[in-house]
C-alpha positions as CSV (number, residue, x, y, z in Angstrom):
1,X,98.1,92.5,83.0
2,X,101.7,92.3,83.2
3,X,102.3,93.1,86.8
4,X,98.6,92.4,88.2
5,X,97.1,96.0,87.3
6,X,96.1,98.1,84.2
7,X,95.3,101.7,84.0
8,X,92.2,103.0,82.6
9,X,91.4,105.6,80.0
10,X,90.2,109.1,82.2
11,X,91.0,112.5,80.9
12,X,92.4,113.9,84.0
13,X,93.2,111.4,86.9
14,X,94.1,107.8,87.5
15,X,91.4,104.9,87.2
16,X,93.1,101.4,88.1
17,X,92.3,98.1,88.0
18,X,94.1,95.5,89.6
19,X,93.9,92.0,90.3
20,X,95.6,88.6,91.9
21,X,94.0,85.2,92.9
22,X,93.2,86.7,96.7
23,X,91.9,89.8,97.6
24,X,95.5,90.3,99.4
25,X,96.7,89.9,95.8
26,X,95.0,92.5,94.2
27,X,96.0,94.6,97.5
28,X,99.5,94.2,96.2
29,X,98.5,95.1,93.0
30,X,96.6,98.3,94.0
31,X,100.4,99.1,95.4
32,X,102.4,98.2,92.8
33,X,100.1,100.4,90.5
34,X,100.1,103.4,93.2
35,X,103.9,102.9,92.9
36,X,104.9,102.7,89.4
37,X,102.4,105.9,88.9
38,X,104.6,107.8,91.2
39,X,108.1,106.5,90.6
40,X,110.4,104.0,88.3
41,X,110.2,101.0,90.6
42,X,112.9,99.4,88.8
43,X,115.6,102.0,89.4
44,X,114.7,101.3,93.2
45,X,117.5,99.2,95.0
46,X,115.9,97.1,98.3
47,X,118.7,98.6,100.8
48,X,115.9,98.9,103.4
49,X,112.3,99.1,104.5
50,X,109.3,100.7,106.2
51,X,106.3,99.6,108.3
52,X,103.0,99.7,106.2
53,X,99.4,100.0,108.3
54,X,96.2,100.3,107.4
55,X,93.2,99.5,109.0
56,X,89.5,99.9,107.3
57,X,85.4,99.2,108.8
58,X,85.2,97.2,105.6
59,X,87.3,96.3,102.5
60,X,86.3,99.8,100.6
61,X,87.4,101.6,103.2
62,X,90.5,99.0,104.0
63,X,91.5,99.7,99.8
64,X,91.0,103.6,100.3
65,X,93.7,103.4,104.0
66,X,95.9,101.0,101.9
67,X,96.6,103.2,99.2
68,X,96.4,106.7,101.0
69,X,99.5,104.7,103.4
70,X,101.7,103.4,100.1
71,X,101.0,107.1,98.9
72,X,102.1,108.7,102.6
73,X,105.4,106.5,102.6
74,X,106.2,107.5,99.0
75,X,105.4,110.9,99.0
76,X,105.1,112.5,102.7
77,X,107.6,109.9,104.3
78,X,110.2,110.1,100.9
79,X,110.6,105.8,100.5
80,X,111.4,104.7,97.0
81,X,109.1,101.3,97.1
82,X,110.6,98.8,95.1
83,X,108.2,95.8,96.5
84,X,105.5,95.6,99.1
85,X,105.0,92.4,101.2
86,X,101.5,92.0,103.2
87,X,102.2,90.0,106.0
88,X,99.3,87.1,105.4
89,X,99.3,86.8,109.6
90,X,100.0,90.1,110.9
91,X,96.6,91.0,108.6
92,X,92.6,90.3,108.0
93,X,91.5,87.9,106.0
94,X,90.5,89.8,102.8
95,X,89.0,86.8,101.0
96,X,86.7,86.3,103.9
97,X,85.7,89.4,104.6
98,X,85.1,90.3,100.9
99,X,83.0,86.8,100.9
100,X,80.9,87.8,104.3
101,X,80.2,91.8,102.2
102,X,76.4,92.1,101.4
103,X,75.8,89.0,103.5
104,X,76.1,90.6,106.9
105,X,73.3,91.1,109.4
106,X,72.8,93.4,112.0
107,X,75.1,91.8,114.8
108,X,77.6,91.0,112.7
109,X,77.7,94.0,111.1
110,X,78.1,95.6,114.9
111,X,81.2,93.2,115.6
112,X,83.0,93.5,112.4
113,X,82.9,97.8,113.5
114,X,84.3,96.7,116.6
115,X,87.7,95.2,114.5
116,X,88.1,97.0,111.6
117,X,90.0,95.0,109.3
118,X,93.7,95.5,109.5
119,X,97.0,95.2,106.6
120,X,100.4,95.2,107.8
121,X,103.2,95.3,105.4
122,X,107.0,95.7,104.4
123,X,107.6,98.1,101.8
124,X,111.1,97.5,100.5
125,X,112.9,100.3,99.0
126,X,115.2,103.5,99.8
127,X,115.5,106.9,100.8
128,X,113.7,108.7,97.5
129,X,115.7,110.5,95.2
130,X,113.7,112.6,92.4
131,X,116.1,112.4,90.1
132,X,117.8,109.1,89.9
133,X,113.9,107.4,90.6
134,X,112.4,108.9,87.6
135,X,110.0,110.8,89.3
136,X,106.4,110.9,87.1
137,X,103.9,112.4,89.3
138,X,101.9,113.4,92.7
139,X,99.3,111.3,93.3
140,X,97.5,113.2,95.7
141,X,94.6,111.3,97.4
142,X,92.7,107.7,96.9
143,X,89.3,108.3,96.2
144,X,85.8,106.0,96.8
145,X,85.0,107.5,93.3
146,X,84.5,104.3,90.7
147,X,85.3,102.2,94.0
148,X,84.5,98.3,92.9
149,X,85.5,95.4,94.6
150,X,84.9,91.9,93.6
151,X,85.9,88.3,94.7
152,X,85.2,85.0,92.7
153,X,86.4,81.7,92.3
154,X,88.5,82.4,89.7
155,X,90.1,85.4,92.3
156,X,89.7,89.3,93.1
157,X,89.8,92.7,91.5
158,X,89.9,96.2,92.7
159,X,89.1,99.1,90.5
160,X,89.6,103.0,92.3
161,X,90.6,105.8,90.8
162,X,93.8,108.3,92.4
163,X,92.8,112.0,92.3
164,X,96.7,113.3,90.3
């Protein structure tokens, strides 16, 4: 795993699996994947940035707003990403949030609803352009389909698949 991700066989969309020693890690993986789908990151100069948010009820839902956002600034907004930077204290604690899943009761179930758990990021990059980016392909939507998300000792993973 070269650059913390590897894609999946599947006949007609994307199935990705990414990892890092945190769950913010593999975060930054599920980008870095999203992105090097869509565009040749390594054409991509850093002459700017954009403002990354995305906010989730738990961390599937966090994963699926994380990578419908990276999609929305590539392909709706027109940023070439080069690099994406979570900002550790501007965001939730993934590792703790991922360690608290299946172990919540009631009341804290009700609280975390009440703060959803939140990423900001920088996405570094340019203005897009199709041609000189090596443009692959549309990624049209995250999906919950094949949705796993795991935390251990040894770190995290995220598998999803992107509907192309």
């Amino acid at each position: 795993m070269e650059r913390g991700y590897r894609l999946l066989e599947h006949a007609t969309d994307a199935v990705v699996e990414a990892e890092g020693k945190s769950m913010r890690e593999a975060f930054a993986a599920a980008a870095d994947a999203a992105v090097d789908l869509t565009l040749d990151r390594d054409s991509v100069a850093e002459g700017g940035h954009v403002e990354i948010r995305a906010e989730g009820e738990d961390l599937s839902y966090l994963l699926y707003s994380w990578l419908e956002e990276v999609i929305f600034a590539l392909i709706t907004r027109g940023f070439a990403i080069r690099r994406v930077e979570i900002d550790k204290e501007a965001s939730s604690d993934l590792d703790a949030a991922a360690a608290a899943d299946g172990s919540a009761t009631t009341t804290t179930a009700a609280a975390a609803a009440a703060e959803p758990l939140v990423i900001r990021a920088k996405a570094y990059g340019e203005p897009l352009d199709l041609g000189r980016h090596g443009f692959k392909l549309e990624i049209k939507a995250p999906t919950f389909h094949e949705m796993i998300i795991k935390r251990s000792e040894a770190g995290a993973s995220v598998r999803f698949l992107l509907d192309l």
